[in-house]
C-alpha positions as CSV (number, residue, x, y, z in Angstrom):
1,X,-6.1,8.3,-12.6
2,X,-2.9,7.3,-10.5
3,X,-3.4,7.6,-7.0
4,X,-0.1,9.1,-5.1
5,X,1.3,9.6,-1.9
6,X,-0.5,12.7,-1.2
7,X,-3.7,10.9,-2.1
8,X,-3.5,9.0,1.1
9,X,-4.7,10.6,4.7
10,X,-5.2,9.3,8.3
11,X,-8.7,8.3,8.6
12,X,-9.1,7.0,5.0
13,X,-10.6,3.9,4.5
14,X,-11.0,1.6,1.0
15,X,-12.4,-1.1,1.2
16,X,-12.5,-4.5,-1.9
17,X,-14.8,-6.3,-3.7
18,X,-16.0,-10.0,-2.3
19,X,-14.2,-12.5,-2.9
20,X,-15.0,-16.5,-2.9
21,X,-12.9,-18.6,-0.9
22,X,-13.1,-22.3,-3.0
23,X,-12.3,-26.3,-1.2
24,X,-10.1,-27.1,-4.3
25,X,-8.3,-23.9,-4.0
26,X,-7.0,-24.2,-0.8
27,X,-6.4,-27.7,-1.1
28,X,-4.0,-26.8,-3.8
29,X,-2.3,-23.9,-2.1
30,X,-1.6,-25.8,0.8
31,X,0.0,-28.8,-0.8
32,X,2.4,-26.4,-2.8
33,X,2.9,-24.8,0.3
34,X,1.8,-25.5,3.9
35,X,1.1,-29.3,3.8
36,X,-0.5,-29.3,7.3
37,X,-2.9,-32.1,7.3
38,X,-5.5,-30.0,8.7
39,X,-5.5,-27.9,5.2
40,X,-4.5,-31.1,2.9
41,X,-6.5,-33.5,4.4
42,X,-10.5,-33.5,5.0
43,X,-10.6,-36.5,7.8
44,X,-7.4,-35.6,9.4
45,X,-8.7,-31.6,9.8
46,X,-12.3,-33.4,11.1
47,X,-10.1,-34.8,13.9
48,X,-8.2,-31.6,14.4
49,X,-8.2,-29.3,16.9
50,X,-10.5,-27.1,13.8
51,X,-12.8,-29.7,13.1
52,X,-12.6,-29.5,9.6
53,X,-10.9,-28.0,6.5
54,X,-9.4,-24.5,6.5
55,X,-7.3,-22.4,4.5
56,X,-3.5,-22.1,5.7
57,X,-3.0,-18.4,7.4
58,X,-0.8,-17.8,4.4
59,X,-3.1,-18.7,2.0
60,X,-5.3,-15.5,3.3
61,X,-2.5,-13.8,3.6
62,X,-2.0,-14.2,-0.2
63,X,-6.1,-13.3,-1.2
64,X,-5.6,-10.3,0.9
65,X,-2.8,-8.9,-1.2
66,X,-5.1,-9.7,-4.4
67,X,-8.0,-8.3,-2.9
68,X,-6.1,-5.3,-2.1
69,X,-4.5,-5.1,-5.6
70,X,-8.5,-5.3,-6.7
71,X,-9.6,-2.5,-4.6
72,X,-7.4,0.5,-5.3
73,X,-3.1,-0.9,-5.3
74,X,-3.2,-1.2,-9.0
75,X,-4.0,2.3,-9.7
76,X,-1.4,3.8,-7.2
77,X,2.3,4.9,-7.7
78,X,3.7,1.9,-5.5
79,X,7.3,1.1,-4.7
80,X,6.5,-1.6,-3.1
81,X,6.3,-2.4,0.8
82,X,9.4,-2.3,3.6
83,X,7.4,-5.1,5.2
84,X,4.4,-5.5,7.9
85,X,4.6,-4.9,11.3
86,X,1.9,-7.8,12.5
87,X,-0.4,-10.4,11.0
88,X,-2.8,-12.0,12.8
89,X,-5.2,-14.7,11.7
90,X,-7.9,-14.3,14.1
91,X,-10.4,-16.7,13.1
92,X,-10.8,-19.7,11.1
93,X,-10.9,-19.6,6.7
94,X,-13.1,-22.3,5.1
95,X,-14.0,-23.5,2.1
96,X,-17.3,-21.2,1.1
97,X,-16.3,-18.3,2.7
98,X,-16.4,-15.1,1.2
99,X,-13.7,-12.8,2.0
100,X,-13.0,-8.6,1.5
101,X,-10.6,-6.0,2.6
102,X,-11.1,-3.0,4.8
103,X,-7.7,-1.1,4.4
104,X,-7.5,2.2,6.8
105,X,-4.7,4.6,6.8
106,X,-3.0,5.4,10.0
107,X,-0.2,7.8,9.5
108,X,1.7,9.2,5.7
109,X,5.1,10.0,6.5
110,X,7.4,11.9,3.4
111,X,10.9,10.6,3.3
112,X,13.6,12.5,4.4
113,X,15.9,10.9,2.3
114,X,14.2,10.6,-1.3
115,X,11.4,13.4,-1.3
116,X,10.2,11.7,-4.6
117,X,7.9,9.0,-2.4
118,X,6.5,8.7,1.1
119,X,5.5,5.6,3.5
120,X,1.7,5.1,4.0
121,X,1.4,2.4,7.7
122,X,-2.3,1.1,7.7
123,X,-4.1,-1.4,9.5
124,X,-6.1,-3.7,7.0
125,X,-8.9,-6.4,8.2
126,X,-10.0,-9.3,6.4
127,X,-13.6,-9.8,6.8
128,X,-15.2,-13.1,5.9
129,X,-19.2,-13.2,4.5
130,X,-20.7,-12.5,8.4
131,X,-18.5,-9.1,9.0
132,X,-16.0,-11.0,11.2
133,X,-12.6,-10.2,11.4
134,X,-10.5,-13.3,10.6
135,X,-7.1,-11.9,9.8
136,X,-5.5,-8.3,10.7
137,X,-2.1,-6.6,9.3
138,X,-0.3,-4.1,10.3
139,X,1.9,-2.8,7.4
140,X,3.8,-0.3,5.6
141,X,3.1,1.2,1.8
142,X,5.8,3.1,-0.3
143,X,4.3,5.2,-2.6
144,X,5.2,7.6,-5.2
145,X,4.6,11.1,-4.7
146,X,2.9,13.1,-7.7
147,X,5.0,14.7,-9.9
148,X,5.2,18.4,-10.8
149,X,2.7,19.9,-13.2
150,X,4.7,20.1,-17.0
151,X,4.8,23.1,-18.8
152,X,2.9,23.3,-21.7
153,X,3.6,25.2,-24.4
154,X,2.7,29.4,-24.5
155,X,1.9,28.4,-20.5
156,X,3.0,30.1,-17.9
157,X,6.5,30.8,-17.6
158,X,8.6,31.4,-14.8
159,X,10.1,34.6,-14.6
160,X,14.1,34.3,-15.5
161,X,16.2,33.9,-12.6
162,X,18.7,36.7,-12.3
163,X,22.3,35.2,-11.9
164,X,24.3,35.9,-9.5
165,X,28.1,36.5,-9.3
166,X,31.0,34.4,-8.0
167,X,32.2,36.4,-4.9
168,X,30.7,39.5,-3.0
169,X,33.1,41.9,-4.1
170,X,31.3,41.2,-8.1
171,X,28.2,41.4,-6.3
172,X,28.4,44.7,-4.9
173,X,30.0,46.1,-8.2
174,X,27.0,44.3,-10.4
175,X,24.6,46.4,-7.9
176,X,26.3,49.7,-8.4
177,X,26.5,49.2,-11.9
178,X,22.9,48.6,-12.3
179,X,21.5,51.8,-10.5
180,X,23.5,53.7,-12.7
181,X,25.3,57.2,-12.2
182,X,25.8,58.6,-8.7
């Protein structure tokens, strides 16, 4: 079952299944893509600031949106985001950790402008294995809004729409005509 626009309401929370948080895996994100040494190298992060190996904030970032996907996205009518608001990576990610979502609804807005979708803002959490918060976002959701029920056949039907004339002056005659004689 597809899960729309009007699906979603302030207050609602989903939460995603666990997910495992592996040394090789964020070694490998981080040397495609944020070769600090404190994620690419183990000694180097021992001497850091961290004391050891941890998972770049954008390397969360990225098992948040496939936890999320996990949870419930994949079974909405999603358009897609207009972008976040805030990310913050509140504590620490290291190798062994489990991580899941809490996603929350804020506020569903309908869009002027295209009445076929709405935006869902939420605040998500990223919770590691002891319930702490490690990473937050603040973001926006575009989402399809259901469509209207089809007709089936021998259904109901809606009664036929009376036309209506071009100017008043037809108008007024058509209503005349219609009671019939004075």
């Amino acid at each position: 079952m597809t899960i729309y626009f009007e699906d979603f309401a302030p207050g609602q929370v989903r939460e995603s299944p666990a997910r495992r948080v592996t040394k090789a895996e964020i070694l490998a994100f981080a040397q495609a893509y944020d070769p600090q040494p404190f994620h690419t190298d183990e000694e180097a992060a021992r001497r850091s600031i961290f004391g050891g190996l941890l998972a770049s904030g954008w390397h969360t970032t990225a098992i948040f949106m496939r936890l999320l996907w996990e949870a419930f996205l994949k079974d909405t009518a999603s358009l897609g985001s207009p972008g976040v608001d805030e990310v913050r990576w509140l504590r620490p990610v290291r190798p062994g950790d489990t991580l899941r979502v809490r996603f929350t609804v804020v506020e569903t807005i309908p869009s002027r402008s295209k009445p076929d979708r709405g935006v869902v803002k939420s605040v998500s959490e990223v919770l590691n294995q002891h319930g702490e918060v490690v990473m937050t976002v603040r973001g926006l959701g575009m989402f399809g809004r259901r469509p209207p029920p089809r007709r089936t056949e021998g259904g109901p039907r809606e009664p036929p729409r009376r036309r209506r004339s071009a100017t008043p002056g037809a108008r007024a005659a058509s209503r005349r005509s219609s009671r019939g004689p004075p």
